[in-house]
N, C-alpha and C positions, 0 to 999 in steps of 0.2 A: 230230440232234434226238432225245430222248430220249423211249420212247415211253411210253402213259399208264401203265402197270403203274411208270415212274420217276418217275412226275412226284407230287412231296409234297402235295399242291393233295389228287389220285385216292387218294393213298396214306390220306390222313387220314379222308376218306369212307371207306371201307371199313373202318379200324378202327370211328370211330365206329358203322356199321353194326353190327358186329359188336358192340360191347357193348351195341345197345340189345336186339339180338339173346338176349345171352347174361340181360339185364335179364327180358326179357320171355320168358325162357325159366324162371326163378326164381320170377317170379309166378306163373304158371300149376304150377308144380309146386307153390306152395305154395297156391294154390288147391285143387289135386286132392286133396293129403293133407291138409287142414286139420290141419296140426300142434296147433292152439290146443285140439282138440276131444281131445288128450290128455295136455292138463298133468292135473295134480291138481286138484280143486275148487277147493281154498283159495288157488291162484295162476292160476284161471283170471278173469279180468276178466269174461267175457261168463258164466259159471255165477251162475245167484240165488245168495244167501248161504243161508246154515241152519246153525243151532245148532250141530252137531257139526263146523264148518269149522275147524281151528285155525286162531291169529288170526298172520297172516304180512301182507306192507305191501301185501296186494292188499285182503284180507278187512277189514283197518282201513281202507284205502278206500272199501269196499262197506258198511264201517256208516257212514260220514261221510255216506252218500248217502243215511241212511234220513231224516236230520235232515229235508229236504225231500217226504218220500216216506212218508206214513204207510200208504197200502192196504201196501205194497212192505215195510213196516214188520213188520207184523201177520202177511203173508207169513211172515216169517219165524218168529216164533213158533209160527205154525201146524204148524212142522216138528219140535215139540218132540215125542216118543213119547206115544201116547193113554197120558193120567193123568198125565202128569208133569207137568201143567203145571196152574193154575187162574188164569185171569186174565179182564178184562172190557176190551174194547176201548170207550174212552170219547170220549164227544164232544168238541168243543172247549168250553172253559165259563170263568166266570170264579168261581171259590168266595170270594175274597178284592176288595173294589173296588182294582185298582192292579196285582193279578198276574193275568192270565189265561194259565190252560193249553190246549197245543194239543198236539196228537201225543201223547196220556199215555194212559198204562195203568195199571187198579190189578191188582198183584201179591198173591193169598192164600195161591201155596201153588205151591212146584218140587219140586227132588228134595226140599228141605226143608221145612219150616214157618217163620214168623215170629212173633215176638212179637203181632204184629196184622199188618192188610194195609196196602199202603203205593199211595202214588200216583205214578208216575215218568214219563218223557218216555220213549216206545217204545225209539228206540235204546239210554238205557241200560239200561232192561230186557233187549234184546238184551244190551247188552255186560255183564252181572252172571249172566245165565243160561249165556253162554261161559263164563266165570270161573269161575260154581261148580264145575259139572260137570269140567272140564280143569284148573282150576289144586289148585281149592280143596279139592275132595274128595280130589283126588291127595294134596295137602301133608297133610290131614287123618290119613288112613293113614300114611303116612309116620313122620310124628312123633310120631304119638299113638295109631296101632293102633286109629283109629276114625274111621269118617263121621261128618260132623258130619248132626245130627239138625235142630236149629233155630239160626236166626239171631236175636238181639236186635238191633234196632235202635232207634236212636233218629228215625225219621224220614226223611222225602225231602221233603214242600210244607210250607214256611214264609214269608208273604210277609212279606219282612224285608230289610235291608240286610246288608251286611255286618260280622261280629260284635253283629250289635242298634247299630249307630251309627246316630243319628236321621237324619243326613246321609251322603251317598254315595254308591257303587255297590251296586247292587243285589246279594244272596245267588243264587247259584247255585239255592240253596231255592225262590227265589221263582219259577222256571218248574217247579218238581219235576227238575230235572235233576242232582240233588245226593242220595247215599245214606249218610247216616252209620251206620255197624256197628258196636255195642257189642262184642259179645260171642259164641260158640260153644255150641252147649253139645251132645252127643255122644250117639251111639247107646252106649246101655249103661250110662250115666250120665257124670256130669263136666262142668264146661266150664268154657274159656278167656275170660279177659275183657282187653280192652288195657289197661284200666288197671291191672289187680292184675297181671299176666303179662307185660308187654312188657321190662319189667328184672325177672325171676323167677328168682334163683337157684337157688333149692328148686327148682326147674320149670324147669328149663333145656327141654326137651322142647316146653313151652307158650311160651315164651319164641321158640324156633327156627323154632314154627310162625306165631307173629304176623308175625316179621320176613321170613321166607318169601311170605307171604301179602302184606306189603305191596308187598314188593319185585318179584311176578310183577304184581301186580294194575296196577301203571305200562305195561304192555305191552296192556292193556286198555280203559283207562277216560284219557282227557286231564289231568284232576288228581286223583293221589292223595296225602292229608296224612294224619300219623299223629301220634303223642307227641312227636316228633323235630323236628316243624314250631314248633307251639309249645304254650302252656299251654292254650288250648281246646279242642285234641284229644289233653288227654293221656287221655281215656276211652275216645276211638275213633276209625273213620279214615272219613274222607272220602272219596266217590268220586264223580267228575262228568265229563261229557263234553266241558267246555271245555279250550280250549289244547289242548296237543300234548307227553305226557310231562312233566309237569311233578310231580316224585314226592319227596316232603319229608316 
């Protein structure tokens, strides 16, 4: 008779033992080092977001989450350096009967200025305040041997449909979630505009920086349209937090 050390029945118990053993020997180790508590910011899920995070698929998760989360929201803005930032955290309201805004901010004034101030949905205020600072000012240097000083825009609240059709779906505009950018214009003097510069021979330089600009900006913002998309934005480009890469 074969004794229990032979018998496959004892043999199986004992492995099994043995790896919940070795299971629960894994957990507890990664209990004590909390590995999670030394990734980097921008890839740590359980770190608040803040302005200075590059944007990697964790950090564009963690803005997805502000859509719902407006204290959480403003949060973040708050991390922007004393003066850099000028904004007014606003209530819920309806300015237009048919569009009411919720989670919005009005923007006067970042590392840049604006043409005027604008009304926008907090997140993408977050995601245009990444952009400038990381993508935009980068590219700006780059190409042009200058920060950009002010943005022209044409707007962010229009309660409207889309392209002004009487019937439809609604514009992106019409929640303030929607930023169209004319134009650059440069510390020192200069500036770039998408409609005279986006096919700019003479300006190859301004031309490298638009295309530049729209092309990172897809890694930021859910849709970006530019001249390429069609005739209504051959002036300027479009940035809104709908969809998921959707960059034309």
């Amino acid at each position: 008779m074969a004794d229990n050390d032979g018998n496959p029945r004892s043999s199986g118990m004992i492995w099994r033992l043995i790896k919940w053993l070795i299971l629960l020997g894994l957990m507890t180790a990664t209990i004590l080092t909390r590995p999670w508590e030394h990734l980097p910011p921008q890839w740590n899920p359980w770190e608040p977001l803040q302005l200075d995070h590059s944007m990697t698929p964790v950090t564009r998760w963690k803005l997805s989450q502000l859509q719902d989360d407006p204290a959480q929201c403003v949060a973040v803005l708050e991390t922007a350096p004393q003066g850099w930032l000028s904004y007014t955290d606003l209530e819920d309201y309806t300015p237009v009967a048919g569009c009411p805004l919720s989670n919005v901010v009005r923007i006067r004034q970042s590392g840049v200025s604006y043409s005027s101030p604008f009304t926008v949905t907090c997140p993408l205020a977050v995601a245009w305040l990444m952009f400038e600072e990381q993508v935009m000012q980068p590219l700006a240097e780059e190409h042009l041997g200058a920060r950009v000083a002010r943005i022209d825009h044409f707007g962010s609240f229009a309660c409207r449909n889309v392209y002004h059709r009487p019937t439809g779906r609604r514009s992106q505009h019409a929640t303030a979630n929607a930023f169209d950018v004319a134009g650059f214009r440069l510390e020192g003097g200069g500036n770039v505009t998408v409609l005279r510069d986006w096919d700019n021979p003479a300006q190859p330089s301004r031309s490298a920086f638009l295309r530049d600009v729209h092309s990172a900006a897809c890694g930021y913002f859910g849709t970006v349209l530019g001249p390429d998309y069609n005739q209504p934005h051959e002036n300027h480009f479009h940035f809104d937090m709908s969809g998921f890469g959707f960059c034309r």
